[in-house]
DSSP file (Angstrom, degrees, kcal/mol; ACC not computed):
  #  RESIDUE AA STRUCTURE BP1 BP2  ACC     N-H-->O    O-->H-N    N-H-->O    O-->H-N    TCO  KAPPA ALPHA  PHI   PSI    X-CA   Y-CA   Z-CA
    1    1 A X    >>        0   0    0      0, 0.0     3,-2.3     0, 0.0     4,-0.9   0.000 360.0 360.0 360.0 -58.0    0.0    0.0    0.0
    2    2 A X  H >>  +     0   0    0      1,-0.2     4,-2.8     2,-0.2     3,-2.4   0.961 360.0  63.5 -26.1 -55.7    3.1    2.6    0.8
    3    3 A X  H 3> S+     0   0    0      1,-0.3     4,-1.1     2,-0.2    -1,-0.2   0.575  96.1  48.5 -65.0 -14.5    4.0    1.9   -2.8
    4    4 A X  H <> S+     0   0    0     -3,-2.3     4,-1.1     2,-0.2    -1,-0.3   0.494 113.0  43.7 -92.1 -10.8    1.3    3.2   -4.3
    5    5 A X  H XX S+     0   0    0     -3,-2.4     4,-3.3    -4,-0.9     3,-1.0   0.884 114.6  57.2 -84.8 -55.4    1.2    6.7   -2.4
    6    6 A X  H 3X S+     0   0    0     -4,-2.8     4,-1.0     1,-0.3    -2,-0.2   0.844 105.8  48.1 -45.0 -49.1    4.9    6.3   -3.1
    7    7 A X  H 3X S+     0   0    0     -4,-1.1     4,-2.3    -5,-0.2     5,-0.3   0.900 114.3  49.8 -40.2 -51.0    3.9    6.0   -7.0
    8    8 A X  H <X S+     0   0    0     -4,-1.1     4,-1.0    -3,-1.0    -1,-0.2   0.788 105.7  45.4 -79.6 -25.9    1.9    8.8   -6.6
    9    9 A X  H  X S+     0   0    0     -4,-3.3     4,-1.4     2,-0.2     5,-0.2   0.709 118.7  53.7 -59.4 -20.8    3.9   11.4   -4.9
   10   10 A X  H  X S+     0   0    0     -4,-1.0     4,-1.5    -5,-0.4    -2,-0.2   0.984 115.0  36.7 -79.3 -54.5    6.7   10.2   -7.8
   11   11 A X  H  X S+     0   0    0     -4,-2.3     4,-1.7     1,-0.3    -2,-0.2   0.787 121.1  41.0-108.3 -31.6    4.7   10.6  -10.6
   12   12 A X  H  X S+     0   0    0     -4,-1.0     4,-0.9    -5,-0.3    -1,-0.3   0.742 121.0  49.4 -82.8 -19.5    2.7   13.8   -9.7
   13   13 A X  H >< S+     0   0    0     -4,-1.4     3,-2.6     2,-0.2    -2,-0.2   0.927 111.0  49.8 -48.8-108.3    6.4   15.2   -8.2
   14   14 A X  H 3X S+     0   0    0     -4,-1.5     4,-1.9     1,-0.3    -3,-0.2   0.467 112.5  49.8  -9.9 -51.0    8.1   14.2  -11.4
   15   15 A X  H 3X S+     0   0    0     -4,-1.7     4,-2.4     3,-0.2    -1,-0.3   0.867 104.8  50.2 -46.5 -48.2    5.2   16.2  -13.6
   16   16 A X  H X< S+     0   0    0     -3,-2.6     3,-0.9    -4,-0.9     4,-0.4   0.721 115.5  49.9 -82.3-109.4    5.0   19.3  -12.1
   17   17 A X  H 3> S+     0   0    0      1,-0.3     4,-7.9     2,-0.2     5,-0.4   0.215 114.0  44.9 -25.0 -60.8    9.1   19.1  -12.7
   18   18 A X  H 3X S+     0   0    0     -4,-1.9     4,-3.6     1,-0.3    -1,-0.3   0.917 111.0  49.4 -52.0 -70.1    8.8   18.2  -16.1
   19   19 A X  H << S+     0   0    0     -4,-2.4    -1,-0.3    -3,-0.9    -2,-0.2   0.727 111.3  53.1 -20.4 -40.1    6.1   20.7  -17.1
   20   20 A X  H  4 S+     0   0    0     -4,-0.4    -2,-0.3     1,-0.2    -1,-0.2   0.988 133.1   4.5 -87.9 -51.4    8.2   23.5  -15.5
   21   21 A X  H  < S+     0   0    0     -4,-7.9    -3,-0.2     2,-0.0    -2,-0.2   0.418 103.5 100.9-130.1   6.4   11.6   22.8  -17.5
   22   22 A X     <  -     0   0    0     -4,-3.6     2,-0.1    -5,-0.4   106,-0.1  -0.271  66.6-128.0 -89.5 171.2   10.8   20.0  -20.0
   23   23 A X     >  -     0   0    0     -2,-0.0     4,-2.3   105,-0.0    -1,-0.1  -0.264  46.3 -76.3 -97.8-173.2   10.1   21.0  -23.9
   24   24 A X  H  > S+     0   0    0      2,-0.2     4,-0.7     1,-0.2    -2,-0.0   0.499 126.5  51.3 -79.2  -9.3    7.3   20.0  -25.6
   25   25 A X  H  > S+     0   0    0      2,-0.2     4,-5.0     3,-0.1    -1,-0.2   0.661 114.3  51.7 -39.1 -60.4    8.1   16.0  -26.4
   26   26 A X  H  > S+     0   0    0      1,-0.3     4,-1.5     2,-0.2     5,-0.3   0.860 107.8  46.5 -91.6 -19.2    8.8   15.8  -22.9
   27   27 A X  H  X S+     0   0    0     -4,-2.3     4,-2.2     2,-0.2    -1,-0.3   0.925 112.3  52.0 -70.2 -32.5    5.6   17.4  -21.6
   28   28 A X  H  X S+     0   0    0     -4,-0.7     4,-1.0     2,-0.2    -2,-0.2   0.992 111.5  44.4 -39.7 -74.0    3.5   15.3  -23.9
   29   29 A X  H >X S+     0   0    0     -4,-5.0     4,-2.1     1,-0.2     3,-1.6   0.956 117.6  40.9 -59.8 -49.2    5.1   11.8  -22.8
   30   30 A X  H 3X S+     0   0    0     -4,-1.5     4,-1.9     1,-0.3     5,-0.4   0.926 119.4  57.7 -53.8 -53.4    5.1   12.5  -18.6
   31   31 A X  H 3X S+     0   0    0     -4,-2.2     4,-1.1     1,-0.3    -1,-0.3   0.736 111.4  42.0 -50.9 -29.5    1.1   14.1  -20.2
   32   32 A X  H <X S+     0   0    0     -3,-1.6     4,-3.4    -4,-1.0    -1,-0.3   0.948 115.3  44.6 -73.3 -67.1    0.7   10.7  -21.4
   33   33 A X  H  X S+     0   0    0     -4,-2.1     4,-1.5     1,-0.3    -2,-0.2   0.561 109.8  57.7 -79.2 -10.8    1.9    8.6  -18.4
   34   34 A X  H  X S+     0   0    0     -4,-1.9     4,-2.8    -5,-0.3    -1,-0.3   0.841 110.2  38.3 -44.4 -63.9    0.1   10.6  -16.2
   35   35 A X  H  X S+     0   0    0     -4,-1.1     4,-1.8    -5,-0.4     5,-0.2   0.956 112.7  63.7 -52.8 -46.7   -3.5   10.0  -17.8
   36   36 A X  H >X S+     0   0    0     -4,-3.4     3,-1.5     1,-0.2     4,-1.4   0.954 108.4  36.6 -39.7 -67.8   -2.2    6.8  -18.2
   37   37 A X  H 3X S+     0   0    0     -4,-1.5     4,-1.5     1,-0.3     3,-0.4   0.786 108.4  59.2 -60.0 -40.5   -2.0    6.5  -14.5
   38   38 A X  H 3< S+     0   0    0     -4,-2.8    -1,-0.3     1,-0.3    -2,-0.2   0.465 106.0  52.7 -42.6 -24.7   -4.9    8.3  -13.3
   39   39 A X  H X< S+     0   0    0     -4,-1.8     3,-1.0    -3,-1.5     4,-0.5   0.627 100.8  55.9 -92.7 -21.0   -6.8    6.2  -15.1
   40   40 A X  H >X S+     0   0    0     -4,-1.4     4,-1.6    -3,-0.4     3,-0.6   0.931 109.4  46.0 -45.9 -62.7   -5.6    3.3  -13.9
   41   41 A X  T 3< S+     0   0    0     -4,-1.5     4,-0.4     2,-0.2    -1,-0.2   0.003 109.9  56.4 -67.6  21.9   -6.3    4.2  -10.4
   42   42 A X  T <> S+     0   0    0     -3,-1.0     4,-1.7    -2,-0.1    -1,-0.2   0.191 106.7  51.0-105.2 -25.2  -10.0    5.5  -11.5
   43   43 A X  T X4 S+     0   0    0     -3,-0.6     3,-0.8    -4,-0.5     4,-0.5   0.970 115.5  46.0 -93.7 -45.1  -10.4    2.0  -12.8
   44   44 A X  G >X S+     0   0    0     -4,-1.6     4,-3.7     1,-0.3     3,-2.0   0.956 112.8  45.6 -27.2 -75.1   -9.1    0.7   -9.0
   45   45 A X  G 34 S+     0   0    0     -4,-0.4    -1,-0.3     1,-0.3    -2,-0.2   0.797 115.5  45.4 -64.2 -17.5  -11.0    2.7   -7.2
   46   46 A X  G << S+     0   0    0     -4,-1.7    -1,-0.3    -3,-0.8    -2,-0.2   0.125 123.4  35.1-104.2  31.1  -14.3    2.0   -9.3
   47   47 A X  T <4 S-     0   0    0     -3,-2.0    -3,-0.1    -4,-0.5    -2,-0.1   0.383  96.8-146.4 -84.9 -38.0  -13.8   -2.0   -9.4
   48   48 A X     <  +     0   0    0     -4,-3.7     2,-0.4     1,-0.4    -3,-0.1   0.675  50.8 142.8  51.9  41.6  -12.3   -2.0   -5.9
   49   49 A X        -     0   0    0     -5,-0.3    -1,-0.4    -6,-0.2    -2,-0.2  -0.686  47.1-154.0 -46.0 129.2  -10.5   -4.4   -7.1
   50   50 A X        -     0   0    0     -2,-0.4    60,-0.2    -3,-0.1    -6,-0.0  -0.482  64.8 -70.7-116.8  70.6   -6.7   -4.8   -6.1
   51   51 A X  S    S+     0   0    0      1,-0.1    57,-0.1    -2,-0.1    59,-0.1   0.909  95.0 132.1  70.1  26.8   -4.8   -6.7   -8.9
   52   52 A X  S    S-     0   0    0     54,-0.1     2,-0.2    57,-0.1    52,-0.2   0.897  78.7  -9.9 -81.0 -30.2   -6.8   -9.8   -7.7
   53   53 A X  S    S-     0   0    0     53,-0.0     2,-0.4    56,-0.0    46,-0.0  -0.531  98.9 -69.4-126.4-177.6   -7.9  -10.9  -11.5
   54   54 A X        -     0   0    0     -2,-0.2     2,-1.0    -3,-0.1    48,-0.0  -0.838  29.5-152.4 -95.6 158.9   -7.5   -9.1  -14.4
   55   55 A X    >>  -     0   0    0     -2,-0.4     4,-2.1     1,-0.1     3,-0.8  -0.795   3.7-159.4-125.7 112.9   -9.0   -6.4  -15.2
   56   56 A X  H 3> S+     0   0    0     -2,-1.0     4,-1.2     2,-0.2    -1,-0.1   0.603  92.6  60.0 -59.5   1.3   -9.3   -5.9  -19.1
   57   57 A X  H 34 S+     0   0    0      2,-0.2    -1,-0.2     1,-0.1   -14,-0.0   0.936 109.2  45.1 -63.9 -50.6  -10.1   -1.6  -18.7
   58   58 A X  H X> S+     0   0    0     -3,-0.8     4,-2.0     1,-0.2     3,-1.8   0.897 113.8  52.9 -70.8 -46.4   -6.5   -1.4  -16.9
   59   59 A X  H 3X S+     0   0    0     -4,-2.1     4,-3.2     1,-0.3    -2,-0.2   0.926 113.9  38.6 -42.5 -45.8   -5.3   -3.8  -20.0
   60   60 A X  H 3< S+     0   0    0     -4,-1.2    -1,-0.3     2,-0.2    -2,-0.1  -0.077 113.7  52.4-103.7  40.8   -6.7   -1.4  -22.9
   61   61 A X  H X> S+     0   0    0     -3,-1.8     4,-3.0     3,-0.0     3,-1.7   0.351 111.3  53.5 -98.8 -54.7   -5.6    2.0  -20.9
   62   62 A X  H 3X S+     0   0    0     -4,-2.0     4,-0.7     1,-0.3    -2,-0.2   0.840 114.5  41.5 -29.2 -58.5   -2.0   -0.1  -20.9
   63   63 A X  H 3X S+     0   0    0     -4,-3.2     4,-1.3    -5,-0.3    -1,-0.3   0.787 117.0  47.2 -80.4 -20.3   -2.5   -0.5  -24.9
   64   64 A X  H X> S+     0   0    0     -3,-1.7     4,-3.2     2,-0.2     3,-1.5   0.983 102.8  52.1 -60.6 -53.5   -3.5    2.7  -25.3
   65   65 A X  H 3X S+     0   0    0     -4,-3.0     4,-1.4     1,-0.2    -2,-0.2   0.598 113.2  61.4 -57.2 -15.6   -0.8    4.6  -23.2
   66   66 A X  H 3X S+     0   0    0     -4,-0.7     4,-1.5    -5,-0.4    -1,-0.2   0.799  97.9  57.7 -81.5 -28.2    1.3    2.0  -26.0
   67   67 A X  H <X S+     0   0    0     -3,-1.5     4,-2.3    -4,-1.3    -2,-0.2   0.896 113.8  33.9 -56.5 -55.7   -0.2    3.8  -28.7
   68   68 A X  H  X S+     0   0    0     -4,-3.2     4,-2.7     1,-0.2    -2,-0.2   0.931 109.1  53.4 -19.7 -83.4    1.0    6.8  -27.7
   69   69 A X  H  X S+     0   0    0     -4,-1.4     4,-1.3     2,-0.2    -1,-0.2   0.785 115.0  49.6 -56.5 -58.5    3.7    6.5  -26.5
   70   70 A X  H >X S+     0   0    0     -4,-1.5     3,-2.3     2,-0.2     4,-1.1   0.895 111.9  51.3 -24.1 -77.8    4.4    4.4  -30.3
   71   71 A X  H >< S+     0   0    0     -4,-2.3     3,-3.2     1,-0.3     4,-0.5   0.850 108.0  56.9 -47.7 -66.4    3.0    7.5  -32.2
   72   72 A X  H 3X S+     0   0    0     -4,-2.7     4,-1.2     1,-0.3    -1,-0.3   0.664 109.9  39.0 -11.7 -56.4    5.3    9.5  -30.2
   73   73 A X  H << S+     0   0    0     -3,-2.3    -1,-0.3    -4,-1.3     9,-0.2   0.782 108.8  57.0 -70.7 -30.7    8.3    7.8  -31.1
   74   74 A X  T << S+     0   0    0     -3,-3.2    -2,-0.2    -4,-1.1    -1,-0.2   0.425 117.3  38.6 -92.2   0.6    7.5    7.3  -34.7
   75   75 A X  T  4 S+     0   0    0     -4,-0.5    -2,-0.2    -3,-0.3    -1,-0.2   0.497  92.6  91.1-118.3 -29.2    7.0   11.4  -35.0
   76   76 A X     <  -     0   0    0     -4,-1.2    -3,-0.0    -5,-0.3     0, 0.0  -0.191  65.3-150.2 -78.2 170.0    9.7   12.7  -32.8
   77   77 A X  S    S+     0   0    0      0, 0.0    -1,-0.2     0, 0.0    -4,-0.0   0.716  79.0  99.9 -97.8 -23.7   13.5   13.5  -34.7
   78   78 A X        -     0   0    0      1,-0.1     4,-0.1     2,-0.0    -2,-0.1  -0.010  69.0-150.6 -75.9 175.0   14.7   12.6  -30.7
   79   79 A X  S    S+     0   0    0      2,-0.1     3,-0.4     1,-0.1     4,-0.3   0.690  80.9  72.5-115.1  -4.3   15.9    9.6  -29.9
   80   80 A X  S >  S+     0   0    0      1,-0.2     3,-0.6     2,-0.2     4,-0.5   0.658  86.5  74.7 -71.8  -8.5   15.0    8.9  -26.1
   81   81 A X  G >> S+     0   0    0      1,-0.2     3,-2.2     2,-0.2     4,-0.9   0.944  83.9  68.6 -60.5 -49.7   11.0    8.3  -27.2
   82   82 A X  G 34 S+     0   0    0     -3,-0.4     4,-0.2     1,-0.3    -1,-0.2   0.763  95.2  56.6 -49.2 -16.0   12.0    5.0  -28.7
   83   83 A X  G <> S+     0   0    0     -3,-0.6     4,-0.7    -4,-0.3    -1,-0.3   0.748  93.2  59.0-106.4  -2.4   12.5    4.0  -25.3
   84   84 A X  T <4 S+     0   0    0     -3,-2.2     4,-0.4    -4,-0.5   -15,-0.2   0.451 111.2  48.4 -90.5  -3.9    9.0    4.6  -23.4
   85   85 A X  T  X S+     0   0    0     -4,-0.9     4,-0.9   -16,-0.2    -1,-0.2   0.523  99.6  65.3 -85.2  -2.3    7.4    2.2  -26.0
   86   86 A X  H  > S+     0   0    0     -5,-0.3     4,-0.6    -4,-0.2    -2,-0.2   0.916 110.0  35.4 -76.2 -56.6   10.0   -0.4  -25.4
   87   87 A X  H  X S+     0   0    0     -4,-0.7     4,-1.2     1,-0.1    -1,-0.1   0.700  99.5  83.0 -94.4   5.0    8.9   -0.9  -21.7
   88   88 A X  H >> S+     0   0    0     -4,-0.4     3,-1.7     2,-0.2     4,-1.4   0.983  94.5  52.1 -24.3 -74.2    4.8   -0.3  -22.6
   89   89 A X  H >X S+     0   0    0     -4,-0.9     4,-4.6     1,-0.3     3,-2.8   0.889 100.6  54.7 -44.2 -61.2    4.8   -4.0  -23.7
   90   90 A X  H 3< S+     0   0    0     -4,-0.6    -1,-0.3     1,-0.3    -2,-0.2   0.711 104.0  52.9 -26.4 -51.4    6.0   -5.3  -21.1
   91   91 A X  H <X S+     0   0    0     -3,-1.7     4,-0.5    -4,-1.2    -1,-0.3   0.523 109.7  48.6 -54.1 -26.7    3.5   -3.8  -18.9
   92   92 A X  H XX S+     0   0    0     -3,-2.8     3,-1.9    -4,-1.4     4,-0.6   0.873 105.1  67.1-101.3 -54.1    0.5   -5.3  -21.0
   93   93 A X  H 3X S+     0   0    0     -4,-4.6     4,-0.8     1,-0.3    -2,-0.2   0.640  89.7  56.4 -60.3  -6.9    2.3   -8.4  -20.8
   94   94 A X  H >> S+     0   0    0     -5,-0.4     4,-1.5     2,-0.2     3,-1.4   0.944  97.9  61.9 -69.8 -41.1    1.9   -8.6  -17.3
   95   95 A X  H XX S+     0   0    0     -3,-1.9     3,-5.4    -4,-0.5     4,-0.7   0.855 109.3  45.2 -63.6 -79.8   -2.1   -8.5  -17.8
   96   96 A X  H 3X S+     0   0    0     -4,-0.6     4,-1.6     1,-0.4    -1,-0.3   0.541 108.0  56.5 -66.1 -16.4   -1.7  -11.8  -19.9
   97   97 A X  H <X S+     0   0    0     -3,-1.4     4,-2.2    -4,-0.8    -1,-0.4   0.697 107.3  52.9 -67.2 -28.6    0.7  -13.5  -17.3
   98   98 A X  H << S+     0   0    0     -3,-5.4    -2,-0.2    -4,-1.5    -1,-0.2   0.955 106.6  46.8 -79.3 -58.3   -1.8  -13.0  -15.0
   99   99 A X  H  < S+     0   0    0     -4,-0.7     3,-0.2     1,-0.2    -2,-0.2   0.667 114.7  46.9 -66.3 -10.6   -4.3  -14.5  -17.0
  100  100 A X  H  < S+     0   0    0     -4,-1.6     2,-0.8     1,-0.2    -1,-0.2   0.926 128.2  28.8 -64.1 -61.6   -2.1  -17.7  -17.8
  101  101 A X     <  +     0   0    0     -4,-2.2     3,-0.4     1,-0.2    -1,-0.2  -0.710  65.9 164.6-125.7  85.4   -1.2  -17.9  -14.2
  102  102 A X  S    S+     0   0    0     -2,-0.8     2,-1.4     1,-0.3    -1,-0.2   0.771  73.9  75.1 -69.3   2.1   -4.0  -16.5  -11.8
  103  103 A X  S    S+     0   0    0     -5,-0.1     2,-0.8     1,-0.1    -1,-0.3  -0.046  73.5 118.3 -96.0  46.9   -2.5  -18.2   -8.7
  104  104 A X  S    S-     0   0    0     -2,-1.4    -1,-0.1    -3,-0.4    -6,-0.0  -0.868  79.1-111.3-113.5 117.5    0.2  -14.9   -9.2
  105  105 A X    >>  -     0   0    0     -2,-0.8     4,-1.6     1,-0.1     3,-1.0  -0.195  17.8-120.4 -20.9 125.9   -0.2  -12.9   -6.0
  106  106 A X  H 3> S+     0   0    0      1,-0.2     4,-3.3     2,-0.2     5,-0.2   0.850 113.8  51.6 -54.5 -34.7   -1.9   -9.2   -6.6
  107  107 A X  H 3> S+     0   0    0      2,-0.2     4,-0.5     1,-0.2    -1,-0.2   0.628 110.0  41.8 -79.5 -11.7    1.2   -7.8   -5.2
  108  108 A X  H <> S+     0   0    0     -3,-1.0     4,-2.3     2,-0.1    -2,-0.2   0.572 116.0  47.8 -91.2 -70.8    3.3   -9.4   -7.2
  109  109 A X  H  X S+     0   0    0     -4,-1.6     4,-0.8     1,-0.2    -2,-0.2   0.960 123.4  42.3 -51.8 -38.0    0.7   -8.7  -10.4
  110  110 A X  H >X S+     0   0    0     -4,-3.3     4,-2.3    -5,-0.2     3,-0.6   0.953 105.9  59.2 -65.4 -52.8    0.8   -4.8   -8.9
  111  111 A X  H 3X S+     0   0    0     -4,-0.5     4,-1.9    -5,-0.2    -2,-0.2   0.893 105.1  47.6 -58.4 -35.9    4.2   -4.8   -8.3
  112  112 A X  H 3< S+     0   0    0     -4,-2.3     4,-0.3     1,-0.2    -1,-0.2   0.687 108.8  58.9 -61.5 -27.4    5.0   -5.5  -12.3
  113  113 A X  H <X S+     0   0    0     -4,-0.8     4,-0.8    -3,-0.6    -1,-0.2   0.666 114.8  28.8 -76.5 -28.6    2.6   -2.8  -13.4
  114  114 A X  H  X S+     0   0    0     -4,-2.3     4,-0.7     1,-0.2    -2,-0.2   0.762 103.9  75.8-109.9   9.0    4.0    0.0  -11.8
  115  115 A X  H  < S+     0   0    0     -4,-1.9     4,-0.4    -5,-0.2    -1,-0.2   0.787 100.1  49.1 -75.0 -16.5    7.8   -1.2  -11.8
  116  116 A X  H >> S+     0   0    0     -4,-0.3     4,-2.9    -3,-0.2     3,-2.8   0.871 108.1  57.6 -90.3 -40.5    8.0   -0.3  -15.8
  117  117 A X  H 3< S+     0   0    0     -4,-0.8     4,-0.5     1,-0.2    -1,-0.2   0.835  94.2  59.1 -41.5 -34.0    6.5    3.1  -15.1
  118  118 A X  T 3X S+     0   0    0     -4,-0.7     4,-1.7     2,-0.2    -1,-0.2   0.676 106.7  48.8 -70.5 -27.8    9.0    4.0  -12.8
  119  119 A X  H <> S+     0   0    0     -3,-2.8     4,-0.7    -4,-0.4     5,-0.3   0.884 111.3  53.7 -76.4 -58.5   11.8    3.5  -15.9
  120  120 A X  H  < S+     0   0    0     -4,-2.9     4,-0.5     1,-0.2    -2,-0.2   0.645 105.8  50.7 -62.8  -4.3    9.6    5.5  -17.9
  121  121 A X  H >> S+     0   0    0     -4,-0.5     4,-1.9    -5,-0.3     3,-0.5   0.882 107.4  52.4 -67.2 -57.4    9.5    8.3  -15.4
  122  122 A X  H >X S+     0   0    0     -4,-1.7     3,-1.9     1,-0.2     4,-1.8   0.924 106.4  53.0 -20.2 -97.4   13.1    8.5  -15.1
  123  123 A X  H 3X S+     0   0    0     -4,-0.7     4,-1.1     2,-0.2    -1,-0.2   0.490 107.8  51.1 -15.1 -40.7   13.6    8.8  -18.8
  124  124 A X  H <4 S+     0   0    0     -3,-0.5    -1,-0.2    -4,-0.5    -2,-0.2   0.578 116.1  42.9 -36.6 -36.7   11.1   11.8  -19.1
  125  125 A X  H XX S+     0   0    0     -4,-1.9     4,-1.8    -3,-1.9     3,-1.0   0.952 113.7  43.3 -96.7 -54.2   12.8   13.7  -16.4
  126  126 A X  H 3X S+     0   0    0     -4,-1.8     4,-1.9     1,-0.2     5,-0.2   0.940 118.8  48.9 -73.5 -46.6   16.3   13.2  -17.1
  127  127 A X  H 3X S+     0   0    0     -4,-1.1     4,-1.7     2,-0.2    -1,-0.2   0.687 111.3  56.1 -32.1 -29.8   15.1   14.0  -21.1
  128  128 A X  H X> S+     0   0    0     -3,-1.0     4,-1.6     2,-0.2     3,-0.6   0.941 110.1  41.8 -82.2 -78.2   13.3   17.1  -19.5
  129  129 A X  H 3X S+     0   0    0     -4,-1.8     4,-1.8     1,-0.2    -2,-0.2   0.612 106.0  58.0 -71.1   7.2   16.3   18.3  -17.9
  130  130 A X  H 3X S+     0   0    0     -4,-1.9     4,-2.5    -5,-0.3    -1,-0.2   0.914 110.8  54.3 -76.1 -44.1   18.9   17.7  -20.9
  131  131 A X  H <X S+     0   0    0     -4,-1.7     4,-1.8    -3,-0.6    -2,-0.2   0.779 101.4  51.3 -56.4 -24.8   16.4   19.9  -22.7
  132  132 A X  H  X S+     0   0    0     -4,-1.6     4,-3.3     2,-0.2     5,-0.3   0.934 113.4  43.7 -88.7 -35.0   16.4   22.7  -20.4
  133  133 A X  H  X S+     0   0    0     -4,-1.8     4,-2.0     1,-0.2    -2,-0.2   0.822 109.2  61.1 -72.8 -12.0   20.3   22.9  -20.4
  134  134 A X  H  X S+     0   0    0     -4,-2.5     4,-1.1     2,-0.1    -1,-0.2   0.969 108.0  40.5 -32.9 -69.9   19.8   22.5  -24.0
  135  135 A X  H  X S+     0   0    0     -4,-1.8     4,-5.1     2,-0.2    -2,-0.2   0.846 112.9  54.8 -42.9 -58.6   17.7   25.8  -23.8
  136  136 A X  H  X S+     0   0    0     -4,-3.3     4,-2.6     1,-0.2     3,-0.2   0.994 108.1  48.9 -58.2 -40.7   20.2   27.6  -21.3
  137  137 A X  H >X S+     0   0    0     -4,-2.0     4,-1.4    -5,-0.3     3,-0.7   0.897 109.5  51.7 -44.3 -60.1   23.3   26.9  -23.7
  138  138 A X  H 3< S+     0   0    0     -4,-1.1    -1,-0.2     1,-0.3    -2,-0.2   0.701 104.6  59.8 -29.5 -51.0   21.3   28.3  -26.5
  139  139 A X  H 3< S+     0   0    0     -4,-5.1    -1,-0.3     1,-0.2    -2,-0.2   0.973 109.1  46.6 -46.3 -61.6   20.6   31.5  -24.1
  140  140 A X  H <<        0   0    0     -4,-2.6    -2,-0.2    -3,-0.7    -1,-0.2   0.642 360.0 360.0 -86.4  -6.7   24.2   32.1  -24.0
  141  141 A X     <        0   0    0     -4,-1.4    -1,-0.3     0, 0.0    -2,-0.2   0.756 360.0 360.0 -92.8 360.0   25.6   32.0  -27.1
């Protein structure tokens, strides 16, 4: 349970950063993984479910937030998009591991959703601030 306020301090922290010094690429994707998440934890709280089954809503926000993320990549000139559809799959592949193997723990099934998220926050932020010293250099010459 910690881990999921922890998730949410991380990933609402990690926005407002991103928004303040990121470019426009980088506000999109955290804008992405954000919805992504929120809606994932709208579909929680209205199932009241916790990772016991699966739940195909949280599967197709997962494929969506892969769509994005995809289009994203395939549009940008950078090259650090290519890597927040790279762990997307992964994340929808947990839904179907669960549904091979339901006798997989919820915490275990939780822990696998929100461990890929955590890369793809990382990546947004550290992208966010290569762009703003991007920006400052630019300032000074």
């Amino acid at each position: 349970m910690i881990w999921g306020y922890i998730y949410i301090a991380l990933i609402m922290g990690i926005t407002l950063v991103v928004l303040w010094t990121g470019d426009r690429e980088c506000r999109l994707a955290i804008a992405i993984l954000f919805v992504g998440s929120a809606l994932t934890l709208g579909v929680l709280l209205l199932t009241g479910s916790y990772f016991e089954h699966i739940d195909w809503l949280m599967l197709a926000i997962d494929l969506a937030v892969f769509g994005a993320f995809l289009v994203q990549a395939l549009v940008s000139r950078r090259y650090w998009p290519l890597a927040l559809p790279m762990f997307q799959p992964i994340t929808c592949a947990t839904h179907l591991t669960k549904l091979a193997a339901p006798e997989i723990v919820p915490d275990a099934y939780s822990a696998a959703q929100g461990h890929w998220s955590y890369w793809q926050m990382m990546i947004i932020l550290i992208a966010a601030c290569y762009a703003r010293a991007e920006k400052n250099a630019h300032e000074w010459t």
